[in-house]
N, C-alpha and C positions, 0 to 999 in steps of 0.2 A: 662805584662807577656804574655808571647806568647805558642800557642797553641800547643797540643800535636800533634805530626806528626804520624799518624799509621805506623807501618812497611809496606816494600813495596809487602809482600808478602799477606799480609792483606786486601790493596788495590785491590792488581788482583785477588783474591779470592772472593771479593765484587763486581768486573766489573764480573765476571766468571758467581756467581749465577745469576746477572741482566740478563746475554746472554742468559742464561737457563730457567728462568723465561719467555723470550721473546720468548722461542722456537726457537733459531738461531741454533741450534742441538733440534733432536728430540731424543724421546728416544731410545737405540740402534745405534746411529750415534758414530764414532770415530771422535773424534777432531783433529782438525791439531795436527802437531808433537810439541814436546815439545823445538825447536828450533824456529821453525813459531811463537810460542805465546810469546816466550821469545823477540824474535824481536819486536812482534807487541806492548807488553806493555815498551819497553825497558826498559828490565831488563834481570841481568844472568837465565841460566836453571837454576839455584841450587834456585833460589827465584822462580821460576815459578812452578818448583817440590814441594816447599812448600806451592806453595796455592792451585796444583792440589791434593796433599794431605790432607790438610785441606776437600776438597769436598770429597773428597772419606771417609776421616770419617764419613763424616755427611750422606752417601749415596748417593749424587748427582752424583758422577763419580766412576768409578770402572778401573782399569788397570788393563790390560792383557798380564802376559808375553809373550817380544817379538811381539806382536801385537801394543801397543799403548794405548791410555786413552779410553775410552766412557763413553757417558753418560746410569747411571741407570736410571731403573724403580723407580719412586716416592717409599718412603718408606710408608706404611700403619699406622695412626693412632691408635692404641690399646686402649682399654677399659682398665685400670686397678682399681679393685676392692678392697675397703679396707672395711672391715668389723669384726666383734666381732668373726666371726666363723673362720680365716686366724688365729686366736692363738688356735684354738683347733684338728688342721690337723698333729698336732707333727713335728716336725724339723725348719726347718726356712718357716717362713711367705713368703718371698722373692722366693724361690725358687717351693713352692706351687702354689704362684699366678702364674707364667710363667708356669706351668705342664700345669693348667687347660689352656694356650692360645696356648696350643701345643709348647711351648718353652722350653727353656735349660736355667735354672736360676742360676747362678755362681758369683762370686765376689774376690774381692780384698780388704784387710785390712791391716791395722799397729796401732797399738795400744801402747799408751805410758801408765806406772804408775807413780805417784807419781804426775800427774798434778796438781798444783793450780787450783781450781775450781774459774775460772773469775764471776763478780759479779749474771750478770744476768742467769748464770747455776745455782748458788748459791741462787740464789732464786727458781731457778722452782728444784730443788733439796731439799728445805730446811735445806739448809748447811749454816755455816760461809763462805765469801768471803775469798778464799785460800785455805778449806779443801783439802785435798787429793784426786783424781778422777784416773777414768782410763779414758782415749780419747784414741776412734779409731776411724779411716778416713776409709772409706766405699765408692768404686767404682764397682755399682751393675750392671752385665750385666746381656743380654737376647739374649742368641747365641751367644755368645762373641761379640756385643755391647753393650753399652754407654748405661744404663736404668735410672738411678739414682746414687745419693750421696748419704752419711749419714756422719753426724758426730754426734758420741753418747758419752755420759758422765755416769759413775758408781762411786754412792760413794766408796772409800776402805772403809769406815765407815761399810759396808754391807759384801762387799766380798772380803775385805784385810784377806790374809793366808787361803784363801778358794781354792779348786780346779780351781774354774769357776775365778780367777782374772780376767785374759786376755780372752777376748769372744771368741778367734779365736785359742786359744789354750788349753789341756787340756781333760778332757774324752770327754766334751759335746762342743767341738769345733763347731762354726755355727751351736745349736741349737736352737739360739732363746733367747732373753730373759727370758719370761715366762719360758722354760724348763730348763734353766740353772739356777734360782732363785728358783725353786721349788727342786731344787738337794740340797740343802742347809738351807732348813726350810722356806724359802719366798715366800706367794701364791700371786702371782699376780692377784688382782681383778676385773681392770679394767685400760682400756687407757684410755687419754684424747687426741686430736690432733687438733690444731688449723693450717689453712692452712690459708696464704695469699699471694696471687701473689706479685711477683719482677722480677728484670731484671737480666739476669744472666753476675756475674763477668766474667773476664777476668781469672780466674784460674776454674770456673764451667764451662764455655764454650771451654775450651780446656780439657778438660777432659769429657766432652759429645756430644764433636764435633758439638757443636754448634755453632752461631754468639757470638760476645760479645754482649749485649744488652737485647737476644732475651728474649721471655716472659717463666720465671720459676715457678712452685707452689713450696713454703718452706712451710713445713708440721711442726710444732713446737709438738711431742710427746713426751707423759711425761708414764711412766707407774705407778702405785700405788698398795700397799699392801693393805689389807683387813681393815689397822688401817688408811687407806691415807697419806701413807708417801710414797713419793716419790723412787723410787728404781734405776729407768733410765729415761736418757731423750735425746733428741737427733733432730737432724734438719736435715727434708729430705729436699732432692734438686730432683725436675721431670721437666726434659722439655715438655713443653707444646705442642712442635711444633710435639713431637711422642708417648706423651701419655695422653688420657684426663682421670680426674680422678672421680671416682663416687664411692660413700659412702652408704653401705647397712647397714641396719635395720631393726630386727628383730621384727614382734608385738605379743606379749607376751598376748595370749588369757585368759584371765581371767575363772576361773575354774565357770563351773553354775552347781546346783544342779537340777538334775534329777528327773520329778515331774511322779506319776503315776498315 
């Protein structure tokens, strides 16, 4: 069996970051033209344009009309916060945390009903394998870039012929789980979120302008009602390489009685 061949725009993209990584541009330099590089990896501009684009998503390079390509300023690391108090700021969780980093928090959705619930949603859901669900694909930006994935699962079991079906449409469109289930009689009590690192696919990383390969946290959150049944659940995708993540916790001071 013989081995998979990357595309070849794939490959100049990967010699691209190596050059940059070396410092053969610094930052604020323009790179040769986009006929020069096409020559030197022989290949068309139209594959060269593709992997000079691939960088510029990622923020390696930036073009400048009529000017030419250059190299950007490194992008900065962020802190992002996930904590118990991000569901009690009202609207989306999401777009809260990027206010407080001085950011503009926005997204993109598509949301199908009538999903079969696959086996392992059907567990962290406590559903039959097949029930009915709503799935939406969630491409979270931060300035209109690349921040995060999500893909979330909602029994119809809970909000089939409710206002709130679809999350992204409706009175309480992008408000949030918690506020969109509490519009309906459902108090949501508490998350659970299990994070563990993996490598990002080939369809994560062209959608966060990432490598294929490179290092992702998938956050496995589940939310629950007051009786612990399951209401939503959903698997974030964060790259690592632009955001580290830290987990806050609240300590809950025990009441002492006042002696005189």
């Amino acid at each position: 069996m013989g081995l998979d061949v990357p595309p070849q725009h794939e490959v100049v993209a990967n010699d691209l970051r190596r050059r940059l990584d070396n410092q053969e541009w610094a930052v604020g330099d323009r790179l040769p033209s986009r006929a020069q590089l096409a020559k030197h990896y022989g290949v068309g501009t139209n594959v060269l344009q593709k992997a000079q684009e691939r960088l510029i998503v990622e923020g390696r390079l930036e073009g400048r009309a009529g000017s030419g390509t250059y190299v950007s300023k490194p992008r900065e690391r962020r802190r992002m916060i996930r904590s118990r108090h991000r569901e009690h700021r009202g609207g989306s969780p999401f777009r809260a945390d990027m206010a407080e980093l001085g950011r503009a928090g926005s997204w993109e959705a598509h949301s199908e009903a009538r999903v079969p619930a696959p086996d392992n949603i059907a567990q962290r859901l406590g559903l039959d394998p097949g029930d009915p669900c709503v799935r939406t694909a969630y491409e979270f930006l931060s300035d209109n870039r690349p921040a995060q994935l999500s893909v979330s699962w909602e029994p119809m079991s809970i909000t089939g012929g409710s206002p709130i079906l679809l999350p992204e449409m409706g009175p309480l469109a992008g408000a949030g789980v918690v506020e969109r289930m509490r519009s309906i009689g459902v108090d949501v009590s508490h998350t659970v979120e299990v994070p563990r690192p993996a490598r990002a696919t080939q369809e994560q990383a062209n959608l966060l302008g990432i490598s294929l390969g490179d290092m992702v946290l998938v956050i496995e959150r589940t939310y629950y009602d007051g009786h612990g049944r399951a209401v939503e659940t959903a698997d974030i995708v964060i790259p690592e390489t632009l955001w580290e993540v830290a987990y806050e916790f609240a300590i809950e001071r025990a009441d002492r009685e006042q002696t005189t």
